[in-house]
mmCIF file of the N, C-alpha and C atoms, coordinates in Angstrom:
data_MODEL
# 
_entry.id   MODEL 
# 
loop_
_atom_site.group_PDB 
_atom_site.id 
_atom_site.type_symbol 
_atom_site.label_atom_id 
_atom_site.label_alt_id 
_atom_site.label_comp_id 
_atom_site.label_asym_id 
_atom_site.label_entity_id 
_atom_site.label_seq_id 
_atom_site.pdbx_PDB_ins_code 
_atom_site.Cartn_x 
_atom_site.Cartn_y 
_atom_site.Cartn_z 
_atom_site.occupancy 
_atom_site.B_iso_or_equiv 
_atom_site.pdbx_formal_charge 
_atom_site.auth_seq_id 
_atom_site.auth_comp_id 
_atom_site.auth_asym_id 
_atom_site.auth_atom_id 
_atom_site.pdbx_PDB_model_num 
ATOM 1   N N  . UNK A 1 1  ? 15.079 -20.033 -9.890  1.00 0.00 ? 1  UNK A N  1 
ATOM 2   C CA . UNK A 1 1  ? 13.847 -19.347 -9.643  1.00 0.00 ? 1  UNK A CA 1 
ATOM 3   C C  . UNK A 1 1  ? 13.852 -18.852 -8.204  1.00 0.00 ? 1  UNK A C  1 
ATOM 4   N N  . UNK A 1 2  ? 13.329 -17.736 -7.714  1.00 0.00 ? 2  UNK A N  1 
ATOM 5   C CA . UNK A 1 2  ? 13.110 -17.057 -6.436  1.00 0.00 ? 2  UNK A CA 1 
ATOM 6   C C  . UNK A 1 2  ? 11.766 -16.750 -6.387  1.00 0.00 ? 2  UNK A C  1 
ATOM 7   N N  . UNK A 1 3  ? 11.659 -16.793 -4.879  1.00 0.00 ? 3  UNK A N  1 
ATOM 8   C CA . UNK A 1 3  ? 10.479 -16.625 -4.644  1.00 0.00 ? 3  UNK A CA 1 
ATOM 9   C C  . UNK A 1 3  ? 9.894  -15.329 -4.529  1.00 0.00 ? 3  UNK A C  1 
ATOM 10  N N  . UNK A 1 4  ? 8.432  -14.994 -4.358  1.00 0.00 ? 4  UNK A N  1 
ATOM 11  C CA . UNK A 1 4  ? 8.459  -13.577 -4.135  1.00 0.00 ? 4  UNK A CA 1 
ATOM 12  C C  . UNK A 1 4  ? 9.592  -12.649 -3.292  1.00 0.00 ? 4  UNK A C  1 
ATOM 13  N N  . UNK A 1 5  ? 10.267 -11.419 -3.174  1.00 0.00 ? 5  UNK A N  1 
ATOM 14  C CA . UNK A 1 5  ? 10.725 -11.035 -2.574  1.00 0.00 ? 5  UNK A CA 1 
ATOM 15  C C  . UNK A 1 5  ? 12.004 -11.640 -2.205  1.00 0.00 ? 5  UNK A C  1 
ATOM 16  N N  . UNK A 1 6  ? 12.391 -12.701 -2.701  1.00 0.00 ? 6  UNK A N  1 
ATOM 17  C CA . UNK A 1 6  ? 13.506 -13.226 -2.920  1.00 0.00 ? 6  UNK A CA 1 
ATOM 18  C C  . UNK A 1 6  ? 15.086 -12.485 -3.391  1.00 0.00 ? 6  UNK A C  1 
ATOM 19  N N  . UNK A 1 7  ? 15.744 -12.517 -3.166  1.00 0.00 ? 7  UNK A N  1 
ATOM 20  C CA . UNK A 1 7  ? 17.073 -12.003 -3.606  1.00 0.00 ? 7  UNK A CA 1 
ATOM 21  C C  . UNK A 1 7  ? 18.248 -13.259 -4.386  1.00 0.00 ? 7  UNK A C  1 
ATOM 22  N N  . UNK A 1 8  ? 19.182 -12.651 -5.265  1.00 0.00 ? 8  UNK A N  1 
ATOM 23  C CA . UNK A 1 8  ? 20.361 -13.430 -5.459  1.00 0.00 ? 8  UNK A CA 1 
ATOM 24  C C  . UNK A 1 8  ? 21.369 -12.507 -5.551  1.00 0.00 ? 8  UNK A C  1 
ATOM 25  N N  . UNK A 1 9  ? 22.352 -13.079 -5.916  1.00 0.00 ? 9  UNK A N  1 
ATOM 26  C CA . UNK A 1 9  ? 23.551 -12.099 -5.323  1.00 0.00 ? 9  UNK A CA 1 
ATOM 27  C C  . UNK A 1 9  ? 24.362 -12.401 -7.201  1.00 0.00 ? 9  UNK A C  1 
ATOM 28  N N  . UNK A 1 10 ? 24.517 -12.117 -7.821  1.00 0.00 ? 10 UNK A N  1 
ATOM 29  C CA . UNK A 1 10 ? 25.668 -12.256 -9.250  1.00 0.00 ? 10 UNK A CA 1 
ATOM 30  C C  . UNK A 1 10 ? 26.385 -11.488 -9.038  1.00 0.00 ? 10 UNK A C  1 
ATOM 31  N N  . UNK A 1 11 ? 27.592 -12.513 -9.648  1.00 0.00 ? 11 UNK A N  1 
ATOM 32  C CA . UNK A 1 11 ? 29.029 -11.651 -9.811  1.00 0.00 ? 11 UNK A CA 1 
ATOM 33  C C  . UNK A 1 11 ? 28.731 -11.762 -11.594 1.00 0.00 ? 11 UNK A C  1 
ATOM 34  N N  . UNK A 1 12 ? 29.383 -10.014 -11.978 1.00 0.00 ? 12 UNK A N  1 
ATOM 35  C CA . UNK A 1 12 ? 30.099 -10.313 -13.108 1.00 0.00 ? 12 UNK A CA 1 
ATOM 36  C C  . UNK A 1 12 ? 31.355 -10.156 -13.456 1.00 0.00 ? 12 UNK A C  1 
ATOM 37  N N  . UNK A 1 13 ? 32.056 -10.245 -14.386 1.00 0.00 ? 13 UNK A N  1 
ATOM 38  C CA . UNK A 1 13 ? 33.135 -9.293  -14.815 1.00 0.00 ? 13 UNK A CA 1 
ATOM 39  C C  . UNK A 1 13 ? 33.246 -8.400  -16.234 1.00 0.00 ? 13 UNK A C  1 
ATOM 40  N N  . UNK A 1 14 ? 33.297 -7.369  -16.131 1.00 0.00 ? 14 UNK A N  1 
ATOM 41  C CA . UNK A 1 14 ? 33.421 -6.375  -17.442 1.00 0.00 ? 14 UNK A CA 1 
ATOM 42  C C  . UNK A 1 14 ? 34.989 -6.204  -17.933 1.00 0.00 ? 14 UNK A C  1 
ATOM 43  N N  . UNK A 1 15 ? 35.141 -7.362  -18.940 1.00 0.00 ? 15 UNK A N  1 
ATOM 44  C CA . UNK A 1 15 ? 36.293 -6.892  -19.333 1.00 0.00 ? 15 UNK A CA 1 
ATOM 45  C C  . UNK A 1 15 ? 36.852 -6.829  -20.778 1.00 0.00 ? 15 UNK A C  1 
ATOM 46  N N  . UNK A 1 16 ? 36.933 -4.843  -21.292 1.00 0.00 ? 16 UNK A N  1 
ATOM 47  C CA . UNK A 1 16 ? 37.046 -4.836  -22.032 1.00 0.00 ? 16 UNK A CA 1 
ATOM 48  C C  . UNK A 1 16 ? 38.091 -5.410  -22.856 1.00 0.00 ? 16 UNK A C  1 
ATOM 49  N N  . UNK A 1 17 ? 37.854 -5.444  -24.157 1.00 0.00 ? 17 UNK A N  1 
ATOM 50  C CA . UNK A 1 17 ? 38.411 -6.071  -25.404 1.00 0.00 ? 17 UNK A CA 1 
ATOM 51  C C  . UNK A 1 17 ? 39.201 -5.010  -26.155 1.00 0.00 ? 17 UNK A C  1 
ATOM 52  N N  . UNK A 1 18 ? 38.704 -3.871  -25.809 1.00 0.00 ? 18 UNK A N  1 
ATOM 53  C CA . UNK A 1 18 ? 40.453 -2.360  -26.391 1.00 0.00 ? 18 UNK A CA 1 
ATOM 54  C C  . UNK A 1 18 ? 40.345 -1.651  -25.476 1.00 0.00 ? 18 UNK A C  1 
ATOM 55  N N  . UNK A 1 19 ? 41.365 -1.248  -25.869 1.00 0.00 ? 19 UNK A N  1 
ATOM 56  C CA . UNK A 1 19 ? 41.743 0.161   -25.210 1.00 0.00 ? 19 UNK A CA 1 
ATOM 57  C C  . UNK A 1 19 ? 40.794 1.506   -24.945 1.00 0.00 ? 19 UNK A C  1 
ATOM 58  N N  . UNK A 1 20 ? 40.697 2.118   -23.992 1.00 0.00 ? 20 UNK A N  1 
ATOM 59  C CA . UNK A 1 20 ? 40.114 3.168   -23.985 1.00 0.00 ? 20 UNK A CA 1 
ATOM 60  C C  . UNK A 1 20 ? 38.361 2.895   -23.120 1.00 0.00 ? 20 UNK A C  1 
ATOM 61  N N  . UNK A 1 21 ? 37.396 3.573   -22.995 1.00 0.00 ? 21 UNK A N  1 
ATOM 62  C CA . UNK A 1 21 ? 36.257 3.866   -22.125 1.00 0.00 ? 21 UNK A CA 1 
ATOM 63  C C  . UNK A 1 21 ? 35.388 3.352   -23.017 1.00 0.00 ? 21 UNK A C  1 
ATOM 64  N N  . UNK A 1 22 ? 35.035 2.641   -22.780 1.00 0.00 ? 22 UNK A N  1 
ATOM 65  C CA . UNK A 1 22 ? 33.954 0.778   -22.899 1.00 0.00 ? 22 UNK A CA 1 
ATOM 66  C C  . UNK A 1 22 ? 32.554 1.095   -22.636 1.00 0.00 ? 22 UNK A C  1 
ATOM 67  N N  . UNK A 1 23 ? 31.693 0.289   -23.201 1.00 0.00 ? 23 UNK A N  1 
ATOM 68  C CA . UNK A 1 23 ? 30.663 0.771   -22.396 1.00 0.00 ? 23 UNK A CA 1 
ATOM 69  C C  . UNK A 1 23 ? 29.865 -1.012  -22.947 1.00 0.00 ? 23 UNK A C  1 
ATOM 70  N N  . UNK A 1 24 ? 28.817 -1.383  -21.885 1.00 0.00 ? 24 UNK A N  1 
ATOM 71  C CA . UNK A 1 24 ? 28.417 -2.384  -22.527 1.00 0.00 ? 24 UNK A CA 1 
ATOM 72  C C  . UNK A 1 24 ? 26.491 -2.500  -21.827 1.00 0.00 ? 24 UNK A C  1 
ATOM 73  N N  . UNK A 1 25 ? 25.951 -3.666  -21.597 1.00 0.00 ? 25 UNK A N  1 
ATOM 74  C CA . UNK A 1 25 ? 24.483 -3.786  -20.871 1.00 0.00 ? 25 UNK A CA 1 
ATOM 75  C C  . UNK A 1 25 ? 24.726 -4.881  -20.305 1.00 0.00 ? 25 UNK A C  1 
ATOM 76  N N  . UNK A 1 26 ? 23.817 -5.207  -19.162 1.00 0.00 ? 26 UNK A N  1 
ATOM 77  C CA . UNK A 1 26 ? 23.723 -6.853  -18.841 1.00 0.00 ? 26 UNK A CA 1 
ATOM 78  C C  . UNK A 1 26 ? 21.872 -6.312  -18.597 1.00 0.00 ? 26 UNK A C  1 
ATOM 79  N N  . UNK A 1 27 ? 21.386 -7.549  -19.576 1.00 0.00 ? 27 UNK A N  1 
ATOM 80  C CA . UNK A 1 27 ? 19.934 -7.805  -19.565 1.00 0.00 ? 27 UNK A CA 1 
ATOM 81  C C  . UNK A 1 27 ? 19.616 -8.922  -18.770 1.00 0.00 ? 27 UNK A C  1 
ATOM 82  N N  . UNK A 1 28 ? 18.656 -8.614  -18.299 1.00 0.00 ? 28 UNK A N  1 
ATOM 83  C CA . UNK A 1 28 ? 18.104 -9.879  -17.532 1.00 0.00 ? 28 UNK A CA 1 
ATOM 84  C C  . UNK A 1 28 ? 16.377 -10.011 -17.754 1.00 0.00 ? 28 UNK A C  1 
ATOM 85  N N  . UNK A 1 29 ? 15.822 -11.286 -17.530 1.00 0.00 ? 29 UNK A N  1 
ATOM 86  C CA . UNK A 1 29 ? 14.002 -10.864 -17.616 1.00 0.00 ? 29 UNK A CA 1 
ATOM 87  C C  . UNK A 1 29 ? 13.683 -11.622 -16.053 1.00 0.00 ? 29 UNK A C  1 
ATOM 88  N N  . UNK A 1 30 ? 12.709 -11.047 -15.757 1.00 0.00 ? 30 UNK A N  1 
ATOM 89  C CA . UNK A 1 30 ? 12.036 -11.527 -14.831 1.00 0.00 ? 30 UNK A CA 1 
ATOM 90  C C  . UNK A 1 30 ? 10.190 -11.688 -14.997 1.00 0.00 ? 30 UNK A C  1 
ATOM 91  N N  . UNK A 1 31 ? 9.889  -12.214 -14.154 1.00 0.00 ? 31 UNK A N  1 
ATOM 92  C CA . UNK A 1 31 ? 8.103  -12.658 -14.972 1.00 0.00 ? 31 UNK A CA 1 
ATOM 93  C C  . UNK A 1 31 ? 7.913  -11.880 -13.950 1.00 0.00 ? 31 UNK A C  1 
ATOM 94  N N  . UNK A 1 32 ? 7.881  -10.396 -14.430 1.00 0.00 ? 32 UNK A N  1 
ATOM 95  C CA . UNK A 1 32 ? 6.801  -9.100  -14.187 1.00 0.00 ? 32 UNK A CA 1 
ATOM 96  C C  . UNK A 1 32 ? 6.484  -8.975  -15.463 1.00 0.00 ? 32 UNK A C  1 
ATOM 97  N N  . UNK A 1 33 ? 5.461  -7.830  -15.372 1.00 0.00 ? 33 UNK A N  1 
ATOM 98  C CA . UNK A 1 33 ? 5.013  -6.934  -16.195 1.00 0.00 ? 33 UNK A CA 1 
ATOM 99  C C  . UNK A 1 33 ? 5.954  -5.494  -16.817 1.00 0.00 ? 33 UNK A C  1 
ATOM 100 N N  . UNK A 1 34 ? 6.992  -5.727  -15.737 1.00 0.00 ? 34 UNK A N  1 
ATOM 101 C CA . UNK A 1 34 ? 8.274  -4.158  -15.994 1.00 0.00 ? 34 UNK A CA 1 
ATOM 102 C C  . UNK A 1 34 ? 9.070  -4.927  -17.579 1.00 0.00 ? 34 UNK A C  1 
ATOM 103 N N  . UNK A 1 35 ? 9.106  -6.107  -17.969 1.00 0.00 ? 35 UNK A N  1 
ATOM 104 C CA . UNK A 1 35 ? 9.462  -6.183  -19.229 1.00 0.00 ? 35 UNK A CA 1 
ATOM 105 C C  . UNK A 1 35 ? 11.140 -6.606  -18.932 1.00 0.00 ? 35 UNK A C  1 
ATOM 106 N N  . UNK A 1 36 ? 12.134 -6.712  -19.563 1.00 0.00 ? 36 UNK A N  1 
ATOM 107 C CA . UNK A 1 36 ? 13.434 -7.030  -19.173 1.00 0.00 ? 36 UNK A CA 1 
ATOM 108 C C  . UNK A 1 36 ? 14.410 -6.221  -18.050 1.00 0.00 ? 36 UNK A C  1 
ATOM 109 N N  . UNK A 1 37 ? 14.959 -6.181  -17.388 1.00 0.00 ? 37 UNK A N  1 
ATOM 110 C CA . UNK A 1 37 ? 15.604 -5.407  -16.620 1.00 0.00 ? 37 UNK A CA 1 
ATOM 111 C C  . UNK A 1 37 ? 17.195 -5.603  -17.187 1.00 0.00 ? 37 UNK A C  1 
ATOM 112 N N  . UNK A 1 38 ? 17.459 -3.933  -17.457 1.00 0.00 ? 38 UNK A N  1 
ATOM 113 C CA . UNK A 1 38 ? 19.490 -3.434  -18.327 1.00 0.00 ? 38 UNK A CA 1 
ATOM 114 C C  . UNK A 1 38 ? 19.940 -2.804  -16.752 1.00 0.00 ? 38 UNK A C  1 
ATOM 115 N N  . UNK A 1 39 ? 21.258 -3.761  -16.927 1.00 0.00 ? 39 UNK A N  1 
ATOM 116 C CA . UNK A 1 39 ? 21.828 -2.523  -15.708 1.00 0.00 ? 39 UNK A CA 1 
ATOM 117 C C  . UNK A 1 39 ? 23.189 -1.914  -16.728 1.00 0.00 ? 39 UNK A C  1 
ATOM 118 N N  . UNK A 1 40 ? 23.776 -0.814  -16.826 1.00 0.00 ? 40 UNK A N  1 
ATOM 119 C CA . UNK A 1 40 ? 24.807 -0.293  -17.856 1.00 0.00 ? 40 UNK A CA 1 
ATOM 120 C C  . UNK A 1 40 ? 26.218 -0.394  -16.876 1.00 0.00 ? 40 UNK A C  1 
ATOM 121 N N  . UNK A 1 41 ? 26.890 -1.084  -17.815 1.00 0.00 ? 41 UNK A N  1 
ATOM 122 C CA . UNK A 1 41 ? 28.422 -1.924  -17.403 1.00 0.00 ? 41 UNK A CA 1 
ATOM 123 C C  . UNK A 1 41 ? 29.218 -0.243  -18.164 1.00 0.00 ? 41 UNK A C  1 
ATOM 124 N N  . UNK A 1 42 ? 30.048 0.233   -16.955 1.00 0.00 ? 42 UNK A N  1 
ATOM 125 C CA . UNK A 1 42 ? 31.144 0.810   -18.074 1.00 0.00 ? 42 UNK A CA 1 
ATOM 126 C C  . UNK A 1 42 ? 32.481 0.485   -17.537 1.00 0.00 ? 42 UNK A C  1 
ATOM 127 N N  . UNK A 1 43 ? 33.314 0.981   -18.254 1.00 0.00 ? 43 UNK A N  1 
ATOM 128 C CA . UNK A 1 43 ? 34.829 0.543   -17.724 1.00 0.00 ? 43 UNK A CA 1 
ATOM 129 C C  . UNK A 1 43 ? 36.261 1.140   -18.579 1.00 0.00 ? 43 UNK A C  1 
ATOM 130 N N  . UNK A 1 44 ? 37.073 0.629   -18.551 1.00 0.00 ? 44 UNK A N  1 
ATOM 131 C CA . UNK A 1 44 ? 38.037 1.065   -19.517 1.00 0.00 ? 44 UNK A CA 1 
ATOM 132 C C  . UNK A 1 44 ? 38.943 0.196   -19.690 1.00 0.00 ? 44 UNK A C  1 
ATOM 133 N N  . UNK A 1 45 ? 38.991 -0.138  -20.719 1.00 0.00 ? 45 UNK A N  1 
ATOM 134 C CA . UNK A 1 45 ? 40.351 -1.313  -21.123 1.00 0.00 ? 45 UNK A CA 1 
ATOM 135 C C  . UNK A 1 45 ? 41.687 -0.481  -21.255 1.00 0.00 ? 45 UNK A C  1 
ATOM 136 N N  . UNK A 1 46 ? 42.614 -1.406  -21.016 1.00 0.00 ? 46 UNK A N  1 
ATOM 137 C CA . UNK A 1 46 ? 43.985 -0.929  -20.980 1.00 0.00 ? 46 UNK A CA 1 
ATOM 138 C C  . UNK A 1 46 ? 44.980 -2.294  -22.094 1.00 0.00 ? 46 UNK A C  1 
ATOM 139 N N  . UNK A 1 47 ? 45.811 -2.010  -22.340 1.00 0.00 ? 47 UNK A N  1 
ATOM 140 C CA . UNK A 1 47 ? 46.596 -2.422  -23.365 1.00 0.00 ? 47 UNK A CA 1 
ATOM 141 C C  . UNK A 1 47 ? 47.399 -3.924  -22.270 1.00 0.00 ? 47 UNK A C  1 
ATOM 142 N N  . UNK A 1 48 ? 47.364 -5.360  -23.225 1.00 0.00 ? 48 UNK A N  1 
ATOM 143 C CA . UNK A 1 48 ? 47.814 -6.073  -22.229 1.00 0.00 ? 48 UNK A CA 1 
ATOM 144 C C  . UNK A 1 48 ? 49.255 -5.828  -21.767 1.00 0.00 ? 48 UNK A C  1 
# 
């Protein structure tokens, strides 16, 4: 939990599962009224 005006810092990693230009979401909620917050992950997988 954070406080008002508070910050955190997340790492993720996006890593696609095939080949080719990926696309995915990371959802998060916070107790506003703005409802869930999506930030859009893209990327491109490559062959192992």
């Amino acid at each position: 939990m954070l406080p008002p005006g508070g910050t955190r810092l997340l790492q993720v990693a996006f890593t696609p599962g095939a080949e080719g230009e990926r696309t995915a979401s990371l959802e998060f909620e916070a107790n506003v009224q703005a409802g869930p917050h999506r930030v859009a992950l893209t990327g491109t997988g490559t062959a192992p």
